[in-house]
C-alpha positions in Angstrom: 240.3 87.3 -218.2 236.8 86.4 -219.8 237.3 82.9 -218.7 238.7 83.8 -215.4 235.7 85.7 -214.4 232.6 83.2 -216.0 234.7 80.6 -214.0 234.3 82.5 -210.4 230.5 83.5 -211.5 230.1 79.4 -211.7 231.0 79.1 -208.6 229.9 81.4 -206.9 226.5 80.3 -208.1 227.1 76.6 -207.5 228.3 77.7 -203.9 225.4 79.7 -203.6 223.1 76.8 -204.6 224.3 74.2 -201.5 222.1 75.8 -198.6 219.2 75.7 -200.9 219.8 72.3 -201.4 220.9 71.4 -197.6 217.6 73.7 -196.7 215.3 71.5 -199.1 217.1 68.4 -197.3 215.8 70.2 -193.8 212.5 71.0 -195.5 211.4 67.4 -196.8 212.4 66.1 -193.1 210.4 68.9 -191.5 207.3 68.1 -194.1 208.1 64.2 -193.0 207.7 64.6 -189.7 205.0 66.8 -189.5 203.1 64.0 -191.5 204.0 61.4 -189.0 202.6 63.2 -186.7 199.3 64.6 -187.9 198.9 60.9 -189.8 198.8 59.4 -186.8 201.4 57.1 -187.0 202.8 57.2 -184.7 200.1 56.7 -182.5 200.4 52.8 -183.4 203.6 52.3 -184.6 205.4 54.4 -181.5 204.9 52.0 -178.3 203.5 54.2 -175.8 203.0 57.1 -177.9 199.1 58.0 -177.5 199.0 56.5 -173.7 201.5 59.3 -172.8 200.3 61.8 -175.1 203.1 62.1 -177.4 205.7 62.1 -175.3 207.9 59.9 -176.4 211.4 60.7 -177.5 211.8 61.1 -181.0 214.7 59.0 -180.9 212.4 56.2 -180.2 209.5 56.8 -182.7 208.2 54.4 -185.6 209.7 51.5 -183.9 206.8 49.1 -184.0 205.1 47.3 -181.1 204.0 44.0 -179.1 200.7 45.8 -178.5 198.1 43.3 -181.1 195.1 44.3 -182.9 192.6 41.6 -182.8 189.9 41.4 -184.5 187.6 39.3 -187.2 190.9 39.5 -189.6 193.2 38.1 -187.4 195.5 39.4 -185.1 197.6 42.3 -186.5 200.9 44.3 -185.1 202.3 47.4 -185.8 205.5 47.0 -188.2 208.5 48.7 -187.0 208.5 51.4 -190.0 213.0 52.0 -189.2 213.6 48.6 -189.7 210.9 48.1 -192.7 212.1 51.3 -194.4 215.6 49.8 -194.6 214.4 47.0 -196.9 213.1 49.7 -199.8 213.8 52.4 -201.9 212.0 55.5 -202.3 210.6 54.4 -205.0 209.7 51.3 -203.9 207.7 53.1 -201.2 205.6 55.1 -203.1 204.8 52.7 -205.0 203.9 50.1 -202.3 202.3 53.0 -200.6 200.2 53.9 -203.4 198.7 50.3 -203.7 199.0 49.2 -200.0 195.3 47.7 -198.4 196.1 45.5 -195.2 194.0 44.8 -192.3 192.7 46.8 -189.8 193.3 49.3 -187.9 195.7 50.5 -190.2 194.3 53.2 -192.3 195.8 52.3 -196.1 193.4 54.2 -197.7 194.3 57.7 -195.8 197.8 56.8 -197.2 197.3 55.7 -200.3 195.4 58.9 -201.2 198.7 61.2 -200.0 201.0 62.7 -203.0 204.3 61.2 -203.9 205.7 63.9 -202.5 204.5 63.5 -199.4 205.3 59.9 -199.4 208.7 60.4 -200.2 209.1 63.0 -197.2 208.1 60.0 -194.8 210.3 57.7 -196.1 213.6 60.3 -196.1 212.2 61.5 -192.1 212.2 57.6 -190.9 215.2 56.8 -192.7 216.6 60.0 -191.1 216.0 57.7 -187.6 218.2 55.5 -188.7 217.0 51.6 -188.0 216.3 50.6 -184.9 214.2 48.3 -182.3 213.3 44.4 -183.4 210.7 43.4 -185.7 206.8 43.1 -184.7 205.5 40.2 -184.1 204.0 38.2 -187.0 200.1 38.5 -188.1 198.3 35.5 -186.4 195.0 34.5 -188.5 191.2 34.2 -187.5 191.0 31.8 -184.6 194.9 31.5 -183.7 195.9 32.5 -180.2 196.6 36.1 -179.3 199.5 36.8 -177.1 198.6 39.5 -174.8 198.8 42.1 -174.7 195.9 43.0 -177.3 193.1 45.0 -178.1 190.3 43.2 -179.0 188.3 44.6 -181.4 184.3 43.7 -181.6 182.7 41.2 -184.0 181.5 42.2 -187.5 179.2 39.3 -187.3 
């Protein structure tokens, strides 16, 4: 009888324990998504996202962009974060993450300075989206051609 009754107490308590864990799921999506949005990222990484205000579908976020950055670095493009995310790990993230500097505009240093978890609550919200869109175009170097359209950024110089 002993047994019979620490056996149901088990479970019960290991039944008890899967919305905590399903709500900790919800939670670390929730905290992702937040960050995306008060980051800012998706105000390059979205196409269209800060021309209409945010309103673009969600279904449609992080998906990279034509729209070129051009300045004294180069030419530089938005990466579509779905399809990049599917090509790491968490781990691999925060770790990149952590010791990312690119070019401008991107703002590495705003994310290298965010907690792991953080970081690891962006990475399981955009791999919530699932992958989707096509790759940005590739970084074009000082004095190659920018295909339009672009924002040209003024001269350090």
């Amino acid at each position: 009888m002993f047994q019979h009754r620490s056996l149901i107490g088990i479970t019960l308590s290991l039944i008890a324990l899967l919305p905590l864990s399903a709500m900790a799921k919800d939670d670390a999506l929730s905290h992702g998504r937040y960050l995306i949005q008060i980051a800012g990222c998706n105000d390059c990484h979205t196409p269209g996202y800060a021309e209409s205000g945010g309103a673009v579908p969600e279904a449609q976020w992080l998906t990279g962009t034509v729209l070129g950055n051009r300045g004294d670095w180069g030419t530089t493009y938005a990466t579509n974060l779905r399809l990049y995310f599917t090509q790491l790990s968490e781990t691999q993230w925060v770790d990149t993450a952590h010791r990312l500097e690119t070019r401008p505009p991107m703002p590495w240093p705003s994310l290298r300075a965010m907690s792991d978890g953080d970081l690891r609550a962006i990475f399981r919200f955009v791999q919530s989206l699932g992958p989707a869109g096509q790759p940005a175009p590739a970084y074009q170097p000082p004095g190659s051609p920018a295909v339009p359209p672009y924002l040209q950024f003024p001269s350090q110089n």
